[in-house]
C-alpha positions in Angstrom: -16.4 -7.7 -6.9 -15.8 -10.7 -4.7 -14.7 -10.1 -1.3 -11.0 -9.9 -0.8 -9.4 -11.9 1.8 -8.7 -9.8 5.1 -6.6 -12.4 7.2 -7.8 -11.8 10.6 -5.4 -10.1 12.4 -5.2 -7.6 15.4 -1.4 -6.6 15.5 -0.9 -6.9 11.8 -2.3 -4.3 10.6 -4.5 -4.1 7.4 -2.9 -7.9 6.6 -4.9 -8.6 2.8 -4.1 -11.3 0.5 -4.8 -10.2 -3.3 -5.9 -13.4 -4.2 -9.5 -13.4 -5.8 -9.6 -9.9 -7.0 -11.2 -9.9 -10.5 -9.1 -9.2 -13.7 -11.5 -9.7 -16.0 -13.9 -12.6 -17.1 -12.4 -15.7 -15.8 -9.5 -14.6 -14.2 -8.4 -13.4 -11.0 -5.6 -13.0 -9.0 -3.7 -16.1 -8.0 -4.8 -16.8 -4.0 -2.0 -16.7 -1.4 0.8 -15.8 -3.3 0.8 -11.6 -2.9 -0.5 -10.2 0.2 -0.2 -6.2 1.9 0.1 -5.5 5.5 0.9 -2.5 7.7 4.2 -2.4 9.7 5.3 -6.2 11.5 6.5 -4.8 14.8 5.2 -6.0 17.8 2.9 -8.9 16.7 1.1 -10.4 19.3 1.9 -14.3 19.8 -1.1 -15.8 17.6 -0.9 -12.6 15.1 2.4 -13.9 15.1 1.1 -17.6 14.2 -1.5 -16.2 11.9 1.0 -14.6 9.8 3.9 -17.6 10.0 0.8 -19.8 8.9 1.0 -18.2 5.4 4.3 -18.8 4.5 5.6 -15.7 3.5 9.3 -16.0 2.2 10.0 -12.7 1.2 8.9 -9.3 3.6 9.1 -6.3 1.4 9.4 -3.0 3.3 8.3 0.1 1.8 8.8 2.1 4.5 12.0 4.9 5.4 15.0 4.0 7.6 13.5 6.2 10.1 10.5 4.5 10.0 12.1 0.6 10.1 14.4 1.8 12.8 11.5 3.0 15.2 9.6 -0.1 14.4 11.6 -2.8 13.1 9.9 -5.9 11.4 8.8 -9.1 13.2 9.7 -11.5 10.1 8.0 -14.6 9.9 10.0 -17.7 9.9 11.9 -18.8 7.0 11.1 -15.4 5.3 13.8 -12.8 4.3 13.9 -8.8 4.7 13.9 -6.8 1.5 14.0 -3.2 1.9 12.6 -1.1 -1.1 12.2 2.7 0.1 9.7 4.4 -1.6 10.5 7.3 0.2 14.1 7.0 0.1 14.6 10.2 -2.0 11.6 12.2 -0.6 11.3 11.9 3.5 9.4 14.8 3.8 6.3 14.0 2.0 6.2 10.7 4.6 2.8 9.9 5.9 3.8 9.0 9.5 4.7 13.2 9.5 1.0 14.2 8.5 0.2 11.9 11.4 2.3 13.0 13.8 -0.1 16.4 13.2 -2.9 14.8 15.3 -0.8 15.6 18.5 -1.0 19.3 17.5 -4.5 20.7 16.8 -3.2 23.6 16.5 -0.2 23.6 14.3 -2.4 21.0 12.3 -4.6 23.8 11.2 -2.4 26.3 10.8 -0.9 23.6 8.1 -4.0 21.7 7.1 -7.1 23.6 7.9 -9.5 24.6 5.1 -9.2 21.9 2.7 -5.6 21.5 3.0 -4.8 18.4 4.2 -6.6 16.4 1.7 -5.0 18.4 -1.2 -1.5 17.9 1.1 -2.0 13.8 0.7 -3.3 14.1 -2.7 0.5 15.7 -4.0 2.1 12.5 -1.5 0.2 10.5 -3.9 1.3 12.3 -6.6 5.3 12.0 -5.7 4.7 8.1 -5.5 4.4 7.9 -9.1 6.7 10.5 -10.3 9.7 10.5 -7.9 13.1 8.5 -9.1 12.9 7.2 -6.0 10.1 5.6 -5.6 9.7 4.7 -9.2 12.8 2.1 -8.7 11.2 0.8 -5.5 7.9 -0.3 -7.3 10.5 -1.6 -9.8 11.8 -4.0 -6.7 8.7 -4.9 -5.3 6.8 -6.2 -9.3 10.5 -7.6 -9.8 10.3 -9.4 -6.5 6.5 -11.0 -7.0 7.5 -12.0 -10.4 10.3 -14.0 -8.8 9.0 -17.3 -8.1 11.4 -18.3 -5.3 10.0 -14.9 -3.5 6.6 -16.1 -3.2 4.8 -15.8 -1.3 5.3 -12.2 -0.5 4.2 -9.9 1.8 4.7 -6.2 0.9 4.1 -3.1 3.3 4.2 0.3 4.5 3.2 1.9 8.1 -0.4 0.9 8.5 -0.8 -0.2 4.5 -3.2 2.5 3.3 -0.7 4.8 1.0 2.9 3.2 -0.1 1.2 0.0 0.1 -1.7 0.9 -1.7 -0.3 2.3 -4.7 1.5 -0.6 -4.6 -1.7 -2.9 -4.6 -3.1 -0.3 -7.4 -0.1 -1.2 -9.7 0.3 -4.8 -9.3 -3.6 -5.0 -10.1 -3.2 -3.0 -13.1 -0.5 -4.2 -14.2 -2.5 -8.1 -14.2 -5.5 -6.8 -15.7 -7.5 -5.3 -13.2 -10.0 -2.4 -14.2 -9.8 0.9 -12.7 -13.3 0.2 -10.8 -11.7 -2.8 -9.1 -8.4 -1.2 -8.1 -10.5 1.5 -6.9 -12.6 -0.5 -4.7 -9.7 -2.8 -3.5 -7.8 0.5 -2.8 -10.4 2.1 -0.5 -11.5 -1.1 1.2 -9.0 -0.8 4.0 -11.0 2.3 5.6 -12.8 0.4 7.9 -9.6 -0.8 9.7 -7.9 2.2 9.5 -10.8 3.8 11.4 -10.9 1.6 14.2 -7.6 1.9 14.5 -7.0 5.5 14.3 -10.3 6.2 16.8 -7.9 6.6 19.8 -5.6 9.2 17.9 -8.8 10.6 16.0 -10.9 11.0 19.6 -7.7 13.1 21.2 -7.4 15.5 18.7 -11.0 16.2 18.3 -11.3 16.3 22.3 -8.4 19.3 21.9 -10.3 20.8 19.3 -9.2 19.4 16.3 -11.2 19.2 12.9 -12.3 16.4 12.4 -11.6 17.0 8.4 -7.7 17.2 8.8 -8.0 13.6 10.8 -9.9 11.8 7.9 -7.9 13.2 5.2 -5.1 12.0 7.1 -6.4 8.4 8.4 -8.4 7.4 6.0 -8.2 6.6 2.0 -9.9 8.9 -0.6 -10.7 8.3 -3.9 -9.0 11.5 -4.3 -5.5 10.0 -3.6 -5.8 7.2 -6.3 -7.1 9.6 -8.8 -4.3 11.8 -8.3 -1.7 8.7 -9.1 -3.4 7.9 -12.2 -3.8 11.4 -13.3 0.0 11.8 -12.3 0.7 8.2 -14.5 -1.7 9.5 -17.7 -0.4 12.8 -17.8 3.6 11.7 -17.8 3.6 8.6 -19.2 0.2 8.0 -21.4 -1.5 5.4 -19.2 -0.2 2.0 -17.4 2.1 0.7 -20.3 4.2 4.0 -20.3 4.7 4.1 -16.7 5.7 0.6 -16.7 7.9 0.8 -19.6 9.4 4.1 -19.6 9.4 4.8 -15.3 9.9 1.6 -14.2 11.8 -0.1 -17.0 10.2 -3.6 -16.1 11.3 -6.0 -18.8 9.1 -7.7 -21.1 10.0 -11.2 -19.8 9.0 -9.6 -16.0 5.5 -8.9 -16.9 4.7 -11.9 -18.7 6.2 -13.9 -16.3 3.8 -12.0 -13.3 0.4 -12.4 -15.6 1.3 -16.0 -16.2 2.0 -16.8 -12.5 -0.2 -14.4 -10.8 -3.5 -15.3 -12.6 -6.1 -18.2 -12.5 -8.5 -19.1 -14.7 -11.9 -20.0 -13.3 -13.6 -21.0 -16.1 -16.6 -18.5 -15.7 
């Protein structure tokens, strides 16, 4: 699979662009048009540049109102704020609250010890593809980067490993992508989300954390995709169902994103 495109950032957590990702033989993903990110807040001045540099004109917010109040968006210039809550209907099953565990060795193995907290983020994953709520955010978010004026757009959640991910996972799919790529695109944001999370990660193991719960909870497993796609077969008979009968995405939509979205390379 060729390499995607990690824009180097600090502040911007987890900034991707989906351009290049294979979709079959001789096609990929159109480059700089459809790009993932953790939360904008607090962008340092040439994070800041980095992203105004890639023309974004439409920001599309996955997160809660709690979590865009506590750490409002940065927007890049020219861009626009849409806000489609995956969460909306479901607050409790937020990652930032699994997080928030890391303060608390304790009460984080009362909760998540013994093989809990992996089979706790496996059902968030799970609630992503079958909650009303959530369904007609994903519905925003493939009608917004089939929109032409939108593009390019920037679509994101806290620190862009679950909301955003599934997010990634669908658009792939949806343009062609084979499981094996969306799986490897899916878990390729580890190794930033490990460096990252090392200063929470090192406090709760210094208190005597397990150091299970904190990689269930920081990291990506193939666990968490698998449980989507279960969720998706079992519902709705695979990808087409889902998009059909979930998220009611219009013929015109998806033709429109596979004809716009994709390059030919000739190989």
């Amino acid at each position: 699979m060729q390499t995607v495109r990690a824009v180097p950032t600090f502040s911007a957590l987890n900034l991707r662009d989906l351009g290049g990702i294979p979709l079959g033989p001789g096609r990929q993903v159109r480059p700089g048009v459809v790009l993932r990110s953790g939360r904008l807040g607090g962008l340092d001045p040439v994070d800041a540049a980095a992203v105004a540099a890639l023309g974004i004109r439409t920001v599309v917010d996955l997160r809660t109102a709690d979590e865009r109040g506590s750490a409002p968006d940065s927007l890049p210039p020219g861009a626009r704020l849409f806000v489609a809550d995956v969460l909306g209907d479901n607050p409790g099953v937020t990652p930032a609250r699994f997080r928030a565990l890391l303060a608390d060795p304790v009460e984080a193995e009362r909760l998540l010890g013994d093989g809990k907290a992996e089979e706790a983020v496996a059902r968030s994953y799970r609630q992503l593809v079958l909650s009303p709520g959530a369904a007609a955010a994903y519905r925003a978010f493939i009608d917004t980067a089939a929109d032409h004026a939108a593009r390019p757009v920037l679509f994101h959640c806290a620190t862009g490993k679950d909301r955003a991910g599934w997010g990634a996972a669908l658009l792939l799919l949806v343009l062609g992508a084979s499981r094996d790529v969306v799986r490897q695109e899916f878990l390729a944001v580890n190794p930033v989300l490990r460096v990252v999370g090392r200063p929470y990660v090192q406090g709760f193991l210094d208190a005597g954390g397990d150091p299970e719960i904190a990689s269930a909870i920081i990291e990506v497993r193939p666990r968490y995709l698998e449980t989507a796609l279960a969720a998706m077969d079992e519902r709705w008979g695979g990808l087409d169902g889902y998009v059909r009968d979930c998220l009611r995405v219009p013929g015109p939509t998806l033709r429109r994103l596979r004809s716009e979205l994709v390059v030919y390379t000739g190989q």
